[in-house]
N, C-alpha and C positions, 0 to 999 in steps of 0.2 A: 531727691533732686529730679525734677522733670526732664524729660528729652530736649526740652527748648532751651533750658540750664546748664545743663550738659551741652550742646553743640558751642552756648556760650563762652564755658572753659574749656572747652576741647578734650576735657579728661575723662576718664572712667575708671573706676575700682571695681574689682573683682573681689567677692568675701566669697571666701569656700568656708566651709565648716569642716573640720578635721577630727578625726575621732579614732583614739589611738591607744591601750589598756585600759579605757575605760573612762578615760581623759578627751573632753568635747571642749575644744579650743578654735576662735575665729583667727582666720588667715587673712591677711590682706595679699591678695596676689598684685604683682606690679602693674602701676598707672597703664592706660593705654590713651592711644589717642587717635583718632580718626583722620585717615589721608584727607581726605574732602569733607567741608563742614555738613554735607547736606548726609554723613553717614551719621547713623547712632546707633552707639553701641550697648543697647540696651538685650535685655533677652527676652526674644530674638532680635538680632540688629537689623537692620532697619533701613531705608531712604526715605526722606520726604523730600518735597515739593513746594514751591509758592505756585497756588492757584489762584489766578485770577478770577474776584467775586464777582464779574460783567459775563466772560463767557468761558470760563472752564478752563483756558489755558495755562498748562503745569511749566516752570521753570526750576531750576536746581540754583539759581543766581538768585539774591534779593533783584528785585525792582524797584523803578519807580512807576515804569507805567505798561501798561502790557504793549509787546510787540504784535500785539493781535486785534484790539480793539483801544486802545488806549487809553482802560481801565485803570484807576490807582488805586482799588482797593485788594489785597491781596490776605491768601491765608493760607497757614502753612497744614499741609496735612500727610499724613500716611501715605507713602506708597506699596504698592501691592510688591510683595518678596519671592511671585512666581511670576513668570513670562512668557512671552514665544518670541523663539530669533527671528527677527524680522531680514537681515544682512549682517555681513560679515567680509572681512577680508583675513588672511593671512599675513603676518606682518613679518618679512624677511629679514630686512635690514632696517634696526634700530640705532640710537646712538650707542657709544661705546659702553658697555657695561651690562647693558639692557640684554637679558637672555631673550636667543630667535630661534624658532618660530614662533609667535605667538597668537591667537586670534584675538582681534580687535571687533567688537561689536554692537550690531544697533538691536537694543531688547524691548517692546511692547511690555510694560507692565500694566496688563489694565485701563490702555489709553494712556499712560503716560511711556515718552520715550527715553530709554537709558541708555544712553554708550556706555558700553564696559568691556572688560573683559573676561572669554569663553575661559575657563579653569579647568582641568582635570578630567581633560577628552584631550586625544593627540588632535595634534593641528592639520587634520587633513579632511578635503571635504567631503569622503566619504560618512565621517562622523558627524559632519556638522548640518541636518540638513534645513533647509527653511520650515521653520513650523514647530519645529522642535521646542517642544516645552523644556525651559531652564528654572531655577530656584537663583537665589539669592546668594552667595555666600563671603564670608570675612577669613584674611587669612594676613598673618602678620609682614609688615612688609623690613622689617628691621630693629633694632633696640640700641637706644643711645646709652652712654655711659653712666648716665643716673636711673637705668633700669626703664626708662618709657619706652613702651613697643608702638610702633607704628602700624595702623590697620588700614588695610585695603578689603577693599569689596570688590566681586567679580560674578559670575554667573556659572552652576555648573547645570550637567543635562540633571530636570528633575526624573526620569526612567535610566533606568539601565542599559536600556535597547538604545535608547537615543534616537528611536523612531518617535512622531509626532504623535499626540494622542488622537 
């Protein structure tokens, strides 16, 4: 199934191969399925884009016509799954249930721009600084009672340092 197939059912299977006495048996691990249509969850997962075929501008929403040039041809492509934080804010207070602090933020991927959010750096902005190379990453956000997990995408520092390259 293609990535464009997949965003269309929203599903994903996981086969592990399992290998146990001597006994090699496939696994199906449970459906997942993608917060936002424009994630896929292939490997490695992924964001794409509609770019616009007149002048380059990327959207995460179908179109009809670009907000930029008022192009209507568009086409979907790969986004880059490393970045630089462009801004940020710290998110205090959320609605009820929503764990805080969180950083909310705006990521350059290669000219195209991503809001998401900063993952697995404390939320303080000695760690966060502008310029900072981020990666890509998927992290489960819940599983319903027929076993589908729910995936979110967010951005963690691609160094350790968490100093810009």
């Amino acid at each position: 199934m293609t990535g464009v197939a997949r965003r269309v059912y929203g599903l994903a299977r996981q086969h592990l191969t399992r290998v146990s006495e001597g006994t090699v048996e496939e696994v199906t691990v449970a459906d997942r399925i993608p917060l936002v249509d424009y994630l896929v969850l292939d490997d490695p997962p992924h964001l794409t884009a509609h770019r616009c075929s007149d002048c380059g501008a990327s959207y995460f929403d179908r179109r009809n016509a670009c907000a930029s040039c008022s192009g209507t041809a568009f086409e979907v492509v790969d986004v880059a799954t490393e970045g630089t934080l462009r801004a940020y804010t710290i998110v205090a207070f959320a609605a009820e249930g929503v764990p805080v602090p969180y950083v909310a933020a705006l990521v350059d991927c290669d000219g195209v721009k991503v809001r998401g959010n900063i993952v697995g750096v404390d939320p303080d902005p000695a760690n966060l600084p502008l310029g900072m190379k981020v990666r890509l990453t998927t992290f489960p956000m819940g599983t319903d009672s027929a076993g589908t997990e729910a995936v979110a995408f967010g951005f963690t520092p691609a160094t350790t340092t968490g100093v810009p390259a």
